[in-house]
Structures are given as structure tokens and as C-alpha cells.
C-alpha positions as CSV (number, residue, x, y, z in Angstrom):
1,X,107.8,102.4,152.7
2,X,106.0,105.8,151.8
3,X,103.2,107.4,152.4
4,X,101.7,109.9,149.7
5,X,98.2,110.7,149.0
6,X,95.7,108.4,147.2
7,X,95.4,108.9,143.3
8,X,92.5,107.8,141.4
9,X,94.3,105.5,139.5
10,X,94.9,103.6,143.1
11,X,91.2,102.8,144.0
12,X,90.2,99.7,141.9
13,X,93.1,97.7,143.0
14,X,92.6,99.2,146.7
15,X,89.2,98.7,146.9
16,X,89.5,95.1,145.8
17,X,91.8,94.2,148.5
18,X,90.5,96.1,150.8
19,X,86.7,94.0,149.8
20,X,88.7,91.0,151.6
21,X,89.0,92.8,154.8
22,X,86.7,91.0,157.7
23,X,85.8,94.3,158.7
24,X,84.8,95.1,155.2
25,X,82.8,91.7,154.9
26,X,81.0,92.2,158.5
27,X,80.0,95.7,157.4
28,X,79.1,94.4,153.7
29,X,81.0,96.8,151.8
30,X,82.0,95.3,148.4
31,X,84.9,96.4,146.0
32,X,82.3,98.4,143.7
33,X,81.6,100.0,147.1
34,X,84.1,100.7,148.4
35,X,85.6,102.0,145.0
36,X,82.6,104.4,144.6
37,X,83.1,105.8,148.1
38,X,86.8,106.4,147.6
39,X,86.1,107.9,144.3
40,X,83.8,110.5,146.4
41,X,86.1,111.0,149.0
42,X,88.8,112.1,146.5
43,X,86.5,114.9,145.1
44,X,85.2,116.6,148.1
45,X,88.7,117.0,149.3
46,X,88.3,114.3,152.3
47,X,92.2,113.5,153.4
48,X,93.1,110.3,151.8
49,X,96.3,108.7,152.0
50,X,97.8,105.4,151.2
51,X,101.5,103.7,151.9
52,X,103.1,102.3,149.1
53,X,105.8,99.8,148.6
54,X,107.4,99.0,145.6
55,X,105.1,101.2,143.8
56,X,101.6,98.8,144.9
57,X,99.2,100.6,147.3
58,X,99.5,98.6,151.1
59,X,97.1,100.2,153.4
60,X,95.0,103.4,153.5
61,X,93.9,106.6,156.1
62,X,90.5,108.6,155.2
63,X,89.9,111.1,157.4
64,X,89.0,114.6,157.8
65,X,90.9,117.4,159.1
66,X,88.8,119.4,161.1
67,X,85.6,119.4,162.1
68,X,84.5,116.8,164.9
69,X,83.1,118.2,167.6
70,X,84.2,121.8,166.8
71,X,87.6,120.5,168.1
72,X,89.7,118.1,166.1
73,X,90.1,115.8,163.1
74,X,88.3,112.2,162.3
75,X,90.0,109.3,161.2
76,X,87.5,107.7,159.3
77,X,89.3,104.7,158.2
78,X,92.7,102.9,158.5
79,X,93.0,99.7,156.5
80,X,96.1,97.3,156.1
81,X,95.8,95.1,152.8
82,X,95.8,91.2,153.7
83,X,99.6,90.3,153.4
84,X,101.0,93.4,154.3
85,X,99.5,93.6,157.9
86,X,102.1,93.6,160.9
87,X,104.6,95.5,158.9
88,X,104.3,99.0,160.3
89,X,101.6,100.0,157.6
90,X,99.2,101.1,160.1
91,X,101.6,103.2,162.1
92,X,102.9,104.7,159.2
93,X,99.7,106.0,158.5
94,X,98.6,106.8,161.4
95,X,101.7,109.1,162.3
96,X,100.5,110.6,158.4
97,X,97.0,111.4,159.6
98,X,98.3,113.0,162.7
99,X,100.6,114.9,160.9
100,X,97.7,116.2,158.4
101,X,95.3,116.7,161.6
102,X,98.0,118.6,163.7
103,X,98.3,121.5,161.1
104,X,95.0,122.1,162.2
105,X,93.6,120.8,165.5
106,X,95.0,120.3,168.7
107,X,92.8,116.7,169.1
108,X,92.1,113.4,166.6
109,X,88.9,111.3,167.2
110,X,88.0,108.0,165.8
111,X,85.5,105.0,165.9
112,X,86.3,101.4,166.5
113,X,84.0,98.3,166.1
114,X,83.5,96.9,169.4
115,X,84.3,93.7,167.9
116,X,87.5,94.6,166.6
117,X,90.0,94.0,169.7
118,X,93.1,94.6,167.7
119,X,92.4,97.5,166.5
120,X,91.2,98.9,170.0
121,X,94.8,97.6,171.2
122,X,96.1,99.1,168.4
123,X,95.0,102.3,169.0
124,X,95.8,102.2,172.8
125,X,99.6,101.7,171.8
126,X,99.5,104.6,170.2
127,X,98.2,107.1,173.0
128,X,94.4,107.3,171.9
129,X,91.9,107.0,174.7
130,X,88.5,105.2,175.2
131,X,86.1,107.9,176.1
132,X,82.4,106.4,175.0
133,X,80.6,103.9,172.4
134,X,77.8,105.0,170.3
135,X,75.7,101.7,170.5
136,X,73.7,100.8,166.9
137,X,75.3,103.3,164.8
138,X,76.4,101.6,162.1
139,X,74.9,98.2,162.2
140,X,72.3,97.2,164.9
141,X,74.7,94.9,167.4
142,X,77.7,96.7,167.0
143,X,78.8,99.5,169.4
144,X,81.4,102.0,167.9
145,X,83.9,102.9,170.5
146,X,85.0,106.3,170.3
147,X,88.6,107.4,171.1
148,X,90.4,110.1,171.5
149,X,94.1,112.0,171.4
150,X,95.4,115.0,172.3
151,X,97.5,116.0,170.0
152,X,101.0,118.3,170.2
């Protein structure tokens, strides 16, 4: 298990498993989608990583460095591939974006779907606090719940 950054020649096959996601279904975002917006986030810089194993692409953090609230660095996204959830993808990653945001910032903020319990417990494992929800912001019945770590 490794984690390195994403290359271009990762996104197709990425964004296709990724398509499969629930999450990815509930919020409608296709492969071509998802692939597009990758594709963007690799040439404006955004921090994109993925863990690999045996050379295949498992799961992926976008986020951004700096910037939220003056104070600290977003994580955008953290995705497991279907199979290769449970295996210590998603702390991997994680523990990469904190790394990346640390350089930087003394604090990480994300969003969860307030549908989305495991990731919330997820999240909570790893020292991140609940500290509001932005009803509506992405799709009308959905409340993103924001959290929050000190980091260092």
C-alpha cells in the first residue's frame, strides 16, 4: 500500500469505479463526470492523491491546502473503490492529506452527507469534530455536516 499523487493516466479507470460509489449515484456524478472534474483538479494544482496497490489506483483524497476559512485546509473528497473498502485505504489517505495540509495550516475542515453515517464515524475515529451542517448545499434534502481538526 502507497500513496503518491494522482497522474492523468489514473482518472478514467478511477472515475469509473468511483461512478459505482452510492455516494457518487445519490449525488449523480457519472464517470465522464467525475473524469472531467479530476482532469480540472489536476491543472489548477488542487492536492490530489490516490493509494495504489499492485500498481491499480484503490481510493483517492482531493483537497486543498489552504484556504478555508482563512485558517486551514479542505478535504474535498475521500473515496475507497468498491472492493477495496475496509482495508486501511481511507486512513492511508487521510494521514496523506493531513500530512499535505499540516505543511501549511494548523486546522483541516471537511463536509459529510448527513446520510452517510460511516463516514461521519469514520471521521470521528480519527479526531475530527462536528461543529455545524450547511442544510441544502449541495442537493436540496441533504445537510452537509461540517467537521473539524486541529492539527499538530
Amino acid at each position: 500500500m502507497s500513496v503518491r499523487p494522482l497522474l492523468q493516466a489514473d482518472v478514467p479507470a478511477l472515475a469509473e469505479g468511483l461512478s459505482r460509489l452510492p455516494l457518487m449515484v445519490r449525488y449523480g456524478r457519472g464517470a465522464s463526470q467525475i473524469a472531467a472534474d479530476l482532469s480540472q483538479g489536476l491543472a489548477r494544482g488542487d492536492g490530489l492523491l490516490v493509494e495504489e496497490s499492485e500498481g491499480l489506483a484503490r481510493g483517492l483524497a482531493w483537497f486543498l491546502r489552504a484556504g478555508t476559512l482563512a485558517m486551514g485546509g479542505y478535504l474535498r473528497l475521500i473515496a475507497v473503490l468498491p472492493g477495496a473498502q475496509g482495508g486501511g485505504t481511507g486512513t492511508a489517505l487521510l494521514d496523506a492529506f493531513e500530512g499535505e495540509v499540516a505543511k501549511e495550516s494548523r486546522h483541516a475542515f471537511l463536509l459529510v452527507s448527513d446520510f452517510n453515517e460511516g463516514a461521519r464515524r469514520f471521521y470521528e475515529r480519527h479526531g475530527y469534530t462536528r461543529v455545524g451542517a450547511v442544510p441544502g448545499l449541495v442537493l436540496p434534502d441533504v445537510a452537509e455536516v461540517i467537521y473539524w481538526k486541529r492539527l499538530r
